[in-house]
C-alpha positions in Angstrom: 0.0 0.0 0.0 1.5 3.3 -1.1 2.2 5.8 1.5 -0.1 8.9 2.1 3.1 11.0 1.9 4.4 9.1 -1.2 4.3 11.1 -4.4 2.2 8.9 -6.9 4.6 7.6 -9.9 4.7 9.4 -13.3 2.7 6.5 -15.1 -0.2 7.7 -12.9 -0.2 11.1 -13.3 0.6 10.9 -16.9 -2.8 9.4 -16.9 -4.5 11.5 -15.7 -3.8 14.8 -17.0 -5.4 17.2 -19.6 -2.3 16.3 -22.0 -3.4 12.4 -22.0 -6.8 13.2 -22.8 -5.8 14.8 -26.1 -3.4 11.8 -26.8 -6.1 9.2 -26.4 -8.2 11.3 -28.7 -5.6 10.9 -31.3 -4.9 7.5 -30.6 -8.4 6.7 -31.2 -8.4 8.5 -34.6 -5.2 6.5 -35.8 -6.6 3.1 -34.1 -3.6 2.9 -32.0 -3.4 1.9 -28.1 -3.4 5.2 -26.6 -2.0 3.1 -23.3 1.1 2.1 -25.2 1.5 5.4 -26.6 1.1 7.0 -22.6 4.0 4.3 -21.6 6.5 5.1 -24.4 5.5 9.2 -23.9 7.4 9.1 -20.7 10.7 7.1 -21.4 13.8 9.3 -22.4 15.1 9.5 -25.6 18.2 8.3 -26.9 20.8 10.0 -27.6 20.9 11.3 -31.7 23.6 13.0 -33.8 23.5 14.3 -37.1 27.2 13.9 -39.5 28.2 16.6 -40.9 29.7 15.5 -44.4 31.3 18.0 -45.5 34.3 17.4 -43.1 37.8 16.0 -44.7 38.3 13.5 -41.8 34.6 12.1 -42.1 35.3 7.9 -41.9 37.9 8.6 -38.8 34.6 10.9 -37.3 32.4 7.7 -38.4 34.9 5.3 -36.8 34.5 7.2 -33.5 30.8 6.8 -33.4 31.3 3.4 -34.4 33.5 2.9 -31.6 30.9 4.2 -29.3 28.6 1.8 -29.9 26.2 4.3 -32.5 24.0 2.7 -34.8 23.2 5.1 -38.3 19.7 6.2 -38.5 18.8 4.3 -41.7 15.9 6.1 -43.1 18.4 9.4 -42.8 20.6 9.0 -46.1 24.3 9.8 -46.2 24.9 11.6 -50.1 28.3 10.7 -51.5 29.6 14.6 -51.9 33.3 14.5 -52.1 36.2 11.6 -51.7 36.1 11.9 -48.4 32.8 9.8 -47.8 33.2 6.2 -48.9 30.4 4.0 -50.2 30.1 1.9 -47.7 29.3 4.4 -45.5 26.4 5.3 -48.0 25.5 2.4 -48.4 24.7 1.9 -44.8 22.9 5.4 -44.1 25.6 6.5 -42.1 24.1 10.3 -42.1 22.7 9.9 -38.4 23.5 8.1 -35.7 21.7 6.8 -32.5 23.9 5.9 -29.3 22.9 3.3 -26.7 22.5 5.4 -24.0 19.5 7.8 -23.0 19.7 11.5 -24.3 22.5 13.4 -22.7 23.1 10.4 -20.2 26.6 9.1 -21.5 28.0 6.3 -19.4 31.4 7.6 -18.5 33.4 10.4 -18.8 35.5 9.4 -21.8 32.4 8.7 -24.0 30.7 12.1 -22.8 34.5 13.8 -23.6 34.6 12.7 -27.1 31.1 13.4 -28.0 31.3 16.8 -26.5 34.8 17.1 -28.5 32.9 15.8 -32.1 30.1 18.1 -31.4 31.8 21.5 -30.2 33.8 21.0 -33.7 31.3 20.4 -35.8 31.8 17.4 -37.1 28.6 15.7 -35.6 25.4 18.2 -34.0 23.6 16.5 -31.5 19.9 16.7 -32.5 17.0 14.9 -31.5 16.3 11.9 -34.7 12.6 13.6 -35.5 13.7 17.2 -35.5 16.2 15.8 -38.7 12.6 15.6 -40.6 11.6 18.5 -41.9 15.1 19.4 -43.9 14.6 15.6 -45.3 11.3 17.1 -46.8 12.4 20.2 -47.6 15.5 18.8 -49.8 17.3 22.0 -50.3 19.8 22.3 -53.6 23.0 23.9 -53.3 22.0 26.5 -55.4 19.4 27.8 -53.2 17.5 30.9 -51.3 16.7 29.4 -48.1 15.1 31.2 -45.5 14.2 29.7 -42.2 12.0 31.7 -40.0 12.1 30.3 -36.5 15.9 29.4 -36.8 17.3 29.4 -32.7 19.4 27.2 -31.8 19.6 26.0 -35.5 20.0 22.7 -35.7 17.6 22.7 -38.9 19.4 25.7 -40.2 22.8 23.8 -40.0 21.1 20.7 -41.6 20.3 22.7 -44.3 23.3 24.2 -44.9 25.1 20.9 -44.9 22.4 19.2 -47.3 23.3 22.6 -49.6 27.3 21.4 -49.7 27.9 24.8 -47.7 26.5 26.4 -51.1 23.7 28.8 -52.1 21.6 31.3 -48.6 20.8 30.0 -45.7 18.7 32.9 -44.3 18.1 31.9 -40.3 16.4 34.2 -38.9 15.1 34.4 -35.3 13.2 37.4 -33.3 14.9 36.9 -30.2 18.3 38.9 -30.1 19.8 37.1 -27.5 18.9 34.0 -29.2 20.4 34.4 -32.1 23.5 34.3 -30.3 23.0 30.6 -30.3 22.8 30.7 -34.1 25.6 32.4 -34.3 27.4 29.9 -32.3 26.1 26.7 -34.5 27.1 28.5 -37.5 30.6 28.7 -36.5 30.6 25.7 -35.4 30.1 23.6 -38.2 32.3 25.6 -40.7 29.8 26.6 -43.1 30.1 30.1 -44.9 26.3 29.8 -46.6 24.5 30.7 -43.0 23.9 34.5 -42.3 21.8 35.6 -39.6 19.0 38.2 -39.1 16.6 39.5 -36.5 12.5 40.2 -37.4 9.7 39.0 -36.1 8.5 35.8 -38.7 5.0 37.1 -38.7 6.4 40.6 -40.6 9.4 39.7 -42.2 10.6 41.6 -44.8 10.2 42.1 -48.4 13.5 40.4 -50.4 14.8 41.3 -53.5 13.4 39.0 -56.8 12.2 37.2 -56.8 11.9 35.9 -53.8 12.7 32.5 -51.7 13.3 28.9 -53.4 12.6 27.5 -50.3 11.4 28.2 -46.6 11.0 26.2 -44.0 8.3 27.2 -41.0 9.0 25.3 -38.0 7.0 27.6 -36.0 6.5 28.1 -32.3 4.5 25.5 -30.4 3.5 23.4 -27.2 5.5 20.8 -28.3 3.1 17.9 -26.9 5.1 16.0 -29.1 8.5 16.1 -26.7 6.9 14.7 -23.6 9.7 12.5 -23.8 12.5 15.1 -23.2 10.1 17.8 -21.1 8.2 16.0 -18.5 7.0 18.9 -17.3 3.8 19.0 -20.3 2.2 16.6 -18.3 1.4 19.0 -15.4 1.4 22.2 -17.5 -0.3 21.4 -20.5 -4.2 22.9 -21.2 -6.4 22.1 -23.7 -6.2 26.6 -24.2 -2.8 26.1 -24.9 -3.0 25.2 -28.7 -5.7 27.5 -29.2 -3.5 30.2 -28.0 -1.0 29.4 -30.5 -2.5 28.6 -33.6 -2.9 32.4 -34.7 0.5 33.3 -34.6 1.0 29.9 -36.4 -1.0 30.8 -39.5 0.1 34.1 -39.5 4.0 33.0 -39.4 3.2 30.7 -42.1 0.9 33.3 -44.4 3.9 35.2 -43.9 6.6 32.8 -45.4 3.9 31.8 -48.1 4.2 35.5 -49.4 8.0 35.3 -49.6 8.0 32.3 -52.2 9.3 32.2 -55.6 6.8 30.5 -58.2 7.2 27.1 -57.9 8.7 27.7 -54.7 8.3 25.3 -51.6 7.7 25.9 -48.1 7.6 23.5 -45.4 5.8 23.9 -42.3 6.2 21.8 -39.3 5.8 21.7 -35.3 6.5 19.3 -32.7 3.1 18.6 -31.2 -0.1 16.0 -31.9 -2.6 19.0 -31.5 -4.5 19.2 -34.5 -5.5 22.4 -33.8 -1.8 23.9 -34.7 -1.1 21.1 -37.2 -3.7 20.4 -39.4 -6.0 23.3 -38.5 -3.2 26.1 -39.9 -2.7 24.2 -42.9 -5.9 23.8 -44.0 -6.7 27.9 -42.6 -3.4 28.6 -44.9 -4.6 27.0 -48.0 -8.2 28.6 -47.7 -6.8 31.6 -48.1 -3.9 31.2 -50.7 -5.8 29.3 -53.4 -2.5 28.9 -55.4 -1.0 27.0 -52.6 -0.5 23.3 -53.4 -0.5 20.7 -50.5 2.0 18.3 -51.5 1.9 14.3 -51.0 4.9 14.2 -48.7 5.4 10.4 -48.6 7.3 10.3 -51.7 9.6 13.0 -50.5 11.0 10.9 -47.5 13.4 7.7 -47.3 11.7 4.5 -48.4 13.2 3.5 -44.7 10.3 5.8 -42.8 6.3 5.3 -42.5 4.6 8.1 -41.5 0.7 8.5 -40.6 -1.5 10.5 -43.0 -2.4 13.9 -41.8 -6.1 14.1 -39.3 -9.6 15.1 -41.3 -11.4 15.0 -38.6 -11.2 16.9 -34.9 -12.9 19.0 -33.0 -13.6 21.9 -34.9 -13.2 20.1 -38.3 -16.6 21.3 -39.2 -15.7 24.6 -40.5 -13.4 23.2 -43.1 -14.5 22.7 -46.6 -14.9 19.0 -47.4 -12.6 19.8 -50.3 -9.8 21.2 -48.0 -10.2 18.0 -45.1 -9.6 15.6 -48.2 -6.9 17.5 -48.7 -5.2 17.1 -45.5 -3.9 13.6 -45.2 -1.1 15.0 -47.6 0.5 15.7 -44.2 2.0 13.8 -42.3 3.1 12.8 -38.9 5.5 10.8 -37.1 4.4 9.1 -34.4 6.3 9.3 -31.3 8.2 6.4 -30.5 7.7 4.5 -33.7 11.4 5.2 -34.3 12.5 5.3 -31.0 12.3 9.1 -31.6 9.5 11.8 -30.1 6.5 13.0 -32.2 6.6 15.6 -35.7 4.1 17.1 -37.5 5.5 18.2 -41.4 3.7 19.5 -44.3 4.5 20.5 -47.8 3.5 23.4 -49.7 4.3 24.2 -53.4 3.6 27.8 -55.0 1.6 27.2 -58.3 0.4 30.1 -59.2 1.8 32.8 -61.8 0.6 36.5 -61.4 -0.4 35.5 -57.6 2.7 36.1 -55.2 4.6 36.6 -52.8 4.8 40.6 -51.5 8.5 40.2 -52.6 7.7 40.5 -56.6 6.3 43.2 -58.1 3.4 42.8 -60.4 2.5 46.0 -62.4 4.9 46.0 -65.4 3.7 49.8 -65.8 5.2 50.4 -62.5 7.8 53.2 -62.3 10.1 53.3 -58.7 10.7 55.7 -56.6 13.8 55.6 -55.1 13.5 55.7 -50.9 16.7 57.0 -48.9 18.7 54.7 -47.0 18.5 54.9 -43.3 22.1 54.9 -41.4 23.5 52.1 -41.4 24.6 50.4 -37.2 28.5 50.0 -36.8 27.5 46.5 -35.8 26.2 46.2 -40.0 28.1 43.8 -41.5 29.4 45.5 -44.7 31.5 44.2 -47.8 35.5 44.3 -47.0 37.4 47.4 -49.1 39.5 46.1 -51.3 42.8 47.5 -49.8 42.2 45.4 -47.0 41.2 42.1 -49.1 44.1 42.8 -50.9 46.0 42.8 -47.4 44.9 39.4 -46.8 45.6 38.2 -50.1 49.0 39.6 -49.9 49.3 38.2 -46.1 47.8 34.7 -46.7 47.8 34.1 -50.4 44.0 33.7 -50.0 42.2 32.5 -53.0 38.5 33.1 -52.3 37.0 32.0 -56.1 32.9 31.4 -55.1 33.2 33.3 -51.8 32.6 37.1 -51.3 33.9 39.2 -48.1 32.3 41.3 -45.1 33.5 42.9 -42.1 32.6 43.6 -39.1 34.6 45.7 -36.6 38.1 44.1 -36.4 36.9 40.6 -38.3 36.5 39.4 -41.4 34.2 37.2 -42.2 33.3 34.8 -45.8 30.4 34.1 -47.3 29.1 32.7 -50.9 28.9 34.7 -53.7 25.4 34.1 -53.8 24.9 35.9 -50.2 26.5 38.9 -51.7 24.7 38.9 -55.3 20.5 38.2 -54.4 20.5 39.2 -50.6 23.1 42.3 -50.6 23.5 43.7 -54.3 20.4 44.1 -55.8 17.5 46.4 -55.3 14.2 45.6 -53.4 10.6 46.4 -53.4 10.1 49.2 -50.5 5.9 49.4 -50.4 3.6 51.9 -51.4 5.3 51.8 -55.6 8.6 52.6 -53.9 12.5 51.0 -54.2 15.2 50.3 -51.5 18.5 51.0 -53.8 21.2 48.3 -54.2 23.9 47.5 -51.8 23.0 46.8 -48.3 20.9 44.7 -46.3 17.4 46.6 -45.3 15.2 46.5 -44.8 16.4 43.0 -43.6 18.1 43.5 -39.9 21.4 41.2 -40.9 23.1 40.4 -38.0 26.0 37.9 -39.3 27.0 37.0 -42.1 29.0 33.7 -43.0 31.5 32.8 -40.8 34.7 34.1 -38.7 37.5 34.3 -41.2 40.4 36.3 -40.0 40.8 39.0 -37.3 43.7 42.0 -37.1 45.6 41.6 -33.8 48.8 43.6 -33.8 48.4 45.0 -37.1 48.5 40.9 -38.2 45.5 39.0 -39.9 45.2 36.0 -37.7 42.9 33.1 -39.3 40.5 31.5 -37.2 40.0 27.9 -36.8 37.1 27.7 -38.1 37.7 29.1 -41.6 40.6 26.6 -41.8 37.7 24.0 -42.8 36.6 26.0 -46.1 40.0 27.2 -47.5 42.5 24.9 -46.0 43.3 24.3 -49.5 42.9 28.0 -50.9 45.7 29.7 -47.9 49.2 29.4 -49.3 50.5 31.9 -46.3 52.8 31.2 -43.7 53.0 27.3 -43.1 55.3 25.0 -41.3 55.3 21.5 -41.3 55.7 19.5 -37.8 56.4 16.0 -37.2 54.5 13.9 -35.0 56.3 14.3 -31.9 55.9 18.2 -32.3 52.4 18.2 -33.3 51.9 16.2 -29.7 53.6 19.0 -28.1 51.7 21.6 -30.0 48.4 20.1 -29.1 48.9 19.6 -25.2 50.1 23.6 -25.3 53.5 22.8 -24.8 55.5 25.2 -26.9 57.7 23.4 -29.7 61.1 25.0 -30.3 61.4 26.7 -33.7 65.6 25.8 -34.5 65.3 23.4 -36.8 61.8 23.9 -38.3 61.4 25.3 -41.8 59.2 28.2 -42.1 59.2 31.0 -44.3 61.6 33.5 -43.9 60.8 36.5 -41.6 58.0 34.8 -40.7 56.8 35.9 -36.9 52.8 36.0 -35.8 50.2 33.6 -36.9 50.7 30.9 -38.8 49.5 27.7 -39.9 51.2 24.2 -38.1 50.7 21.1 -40.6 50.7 18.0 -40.2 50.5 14.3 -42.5 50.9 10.8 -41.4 49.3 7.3 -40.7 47.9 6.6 -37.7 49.7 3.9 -36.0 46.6 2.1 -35.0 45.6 1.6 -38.1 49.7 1.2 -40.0 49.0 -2.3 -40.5 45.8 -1.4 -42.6 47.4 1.3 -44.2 44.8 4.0 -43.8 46.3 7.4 -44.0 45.3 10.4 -42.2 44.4 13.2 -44.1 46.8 16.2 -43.3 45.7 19.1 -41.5 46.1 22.2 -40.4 46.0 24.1 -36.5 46.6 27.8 -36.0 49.4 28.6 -34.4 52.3 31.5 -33.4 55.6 31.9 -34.1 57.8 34.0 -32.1 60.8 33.0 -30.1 59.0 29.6 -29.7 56.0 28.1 -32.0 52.3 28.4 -29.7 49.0 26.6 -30.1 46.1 28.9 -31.1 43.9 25.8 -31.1 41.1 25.6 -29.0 40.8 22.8 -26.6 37.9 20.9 -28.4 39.8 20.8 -31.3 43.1 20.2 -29.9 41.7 17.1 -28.5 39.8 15.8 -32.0 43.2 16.0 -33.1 44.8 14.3 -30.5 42.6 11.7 -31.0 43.4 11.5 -35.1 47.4 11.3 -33.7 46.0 7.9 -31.7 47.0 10.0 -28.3 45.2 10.8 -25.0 43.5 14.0 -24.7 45.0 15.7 -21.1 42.4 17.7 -18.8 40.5 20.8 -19.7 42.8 22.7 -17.8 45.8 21.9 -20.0 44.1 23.6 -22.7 44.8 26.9 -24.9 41.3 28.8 -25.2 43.0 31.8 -27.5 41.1 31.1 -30.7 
């Protein structure tokens, strides 16, 4: 008999609340054991990881998971992109991985050191296996204009960038300021120059130049009844008000993004909860009043390795919808939480077919003759394009060759970004409103807040290259370089300085510079795999210094078949 004082167990109260009523209700619409579904809705997740391809070293990262007992997430496809990713790794999906262990719960410290280490360097992103949906859908091409409208932290923003080869706009944009700090930090992280940053609020973002977005994704804000499995705290604080409350600002975010679209454009919208009411409800609300819209049969767009469940027709509240739009609806699709081993998603597809109709970002009256509006004054935090006495400082510094890339700065930094960033979202003119024109050659009214990623910053009247750059043009920097054996590169790495005497380096060289290194790894000599080279920033003075950040220092350690020392050993000067 259970104590008076005695807290009843989760199971009980899970069944219970306001939240399990609406799950049963679901349940019974699919034909599925809502029971079942209650027990699986309160286990933890597994821990998920998404690779990111476009790294040199990607079968020594794939090893590593491998070694830590990761399975790939078959239904998430790995795209052979460059040399570096073999076909057997293809062949087996190795794009996503699943660990043994409950999410964030690795077993020991070694395991929770390394895949802090692959993570902090972008070489994996930990991200919940369901989340990964929505970018599958959306496909996004390389050549690209992608906006996504509710981007913090950017996990799907990252994804897409990866999927786009590091090509093409990644517009993330998030209304929060201090969130997008955490954008920011994601971008950098994975070493992708196609990401740039801004800061509206989705439900009035701005017009674009022409013609508008090849893709958007709509991941909007919602009460994530879907994650019971990570945030046990839905089960108290759920009410049935709750997705009433947000399925406004849902159709409103998403009439929003639909107005953005290119012709034949696509725009994907998708939220983490079973509530019909901010799934269904806004999708059939959004095509009601774009007619052009198209809802998309999304089953075809997935892996042959995933089922999902046909969108709802019926709820509470279905009534108001046109039989024509309900038929409609089971288009979308859902994935049910726990199928997979994952938590819930709701995704749906949308196409722009129409011709004349559009988006607020094209103009439509060929008689229509501009007015020129003036520029407002630009913030000193504005990214702007670098002047070319300063590229050609770099150039002359570093021996850059930035073919495809284009330059900004901001403050002392320097950052890179595609061409294309520069070209569509920077160069050209833009609608203004009211038969008016914003002129060429800035952002607004767009509120960019970063663009691309960290390239080089002046210290000491020297351009020092960040780490993270090194990962686009470790190939395109012919500047100062010195080569390091193994036993140097040990010393380098565990922040020990490595004497300079019998090194060769160019002449007059002192500052930043580039330590290289080639060579097999001895555990694998007898199989004769060869680690790629690579490439740390480092400083030469009297004595050659690490400028290698501890997570990396200790990715490479790893790669040199050595022990990672303590966090304390460390350098953090990157």
């Amino acid at each position: 008999m259970r104590n008076a004082n005695e807290e009843p167990d989760l199971r009980t109260v899970v069944g219970t609340s306001a939240l399990a009523d609406l799950a049963r209700n679901v349940c019974n619409y699919y034909g599925k054991d809502a029971e079942k579904w209650l027990d699986v809705a309160i286990t933890p997740l597994p821990e998920t990881a998404r690779l990111n391809p476009l790294r040199h070293d990607i079968e020594w990262t794939i090893s590593q998971l491998e070694a830590l007992g990761a399975k790939p997430l078959e239904w998430f496809e790995l795209k052979k992109i460059n040399s570096s990713i073999k076909e057997k790794d293809v062949e087996k999906g190795a794009g996503a991985w699943q660990f043994p262990w409950p999410r964030g719960k690795a077993p020991d410290e070694e395991k929770k050191k390394i895949l802090q280490a692959l993570h902090e360097t972008g070489r994996i992103t930990r991200q919940e296996a369901a989340s990964m949906l929505p970018i599958l859908i959306m496909k996004p091409m390389s050549h690209e204009k992608v906006l996504d409208l509710c981007a913090a932290p950017g996990s799907k923003t990252t994804q897409a960038a990866e999927a786009m080869y590091g090509k093409g706009i990644v517009l993330a944009n998030e209304k929060n300021p201090g969130r997008s700090n955490l954008l920011s930090t994601n971008k950098n992280r994975i070493g992708v120059a196609n990401i740039s940053i801004c800061c509206h609020d989705g439900r009035h973002f701005p017009k674009v130049p022409l013609p508008g977005f090849d893709a958007i994704l709509a991941d909007v804000p919602c009460t994530g009844t879907a994650t019971t499995r990570k945030n046990k705290a839905l089960w108290w604080n759920w009410q049935q008000k709750a997705g009433n409350g947000m399925h406004k600002l849902q159709v409103d975010i998403l009439s929003r993004g639909v107005k953005l679209l290119r012709p034949g454009g696509r725009i994907v919208y998708s939220t983490c909860s079973i509530d019909p009411i901010e799934n269904e409800k806004v999708i059939a609300k959004v095509l009601q009043q774009f007619p052009w819209l198209k809802l998309q049969d999304i089953s075809k767009q997935c892996h042959p390795g995933i089922e999902l469940d046909e969108g709802m027709v019926e709820w509470k509240g279905s009534e108001d919808v046109s039989q024509n739009i309900l038929q409609q609806l089971t288009k979308c699709k859902r994935l049910p939480l726990g199928k997979y081993d994952t938590g819930g998603f709701f995704v749906a597809l949308l196409t722009h077919e129409g011709e004349g109709e559009v988006a607020e970002a094209l103009i439509t009256d060929p008689n229509w003759i501009p007015t020129y509006r003036e520029l407002p004054i630009p913030s000193k935090h504005t990214p702007v394009p670098l002047e070319d006495e300063r590229k050609e400082e770099l150039v002359r510094e570093w021996g850059v060759d930035d073919e495809g890339y284009a330059w900004f700065t901001r403050g002392k930094s320097v950052t890179l970004t595609t061409r294309e960033t520069l070209d569509w979202l920077h160069a050209p003119e833009r609608p203004a409103g009211n038969k008016k024109i914003w002129p060429g050659g800035h952002w607004h009214p767009v509120k960019v807040l970063h663009v691309g990623i960290p390239a080089f910053e002046k210290r000491n009247d020297k351009w020092r290259p960040k780490g993270t750059v090194l990962q686009i043009l470790r190939h395109n920097i012919a500047g100062a370089y010195v080569e390091l054996s193994t036993s140097e590169m040990h010393k380098l790495l565990y922040g020990e300085p490595v004497e300079i005497e019998n090194l060769q380096y160019p002449e007059n060289a002192r500052g930043p510079i580039l330590a290289g290194w080639s060579g097999v790894n001895t555990e694998a000599e007898n199989e004769g795999k060869v680690i790629q080279s690579f490439a740390v920033g480092a400083w030469i003075g009297e004595r050659l210094t690490s400028m290698t950040n501890k997570f990396e220092s200790q990715i490479r350690l790893l790669q040199l078949n050595h022990t990672p020392m303590n966090d304390s050993q460390y350098n953090e000067d990157e």
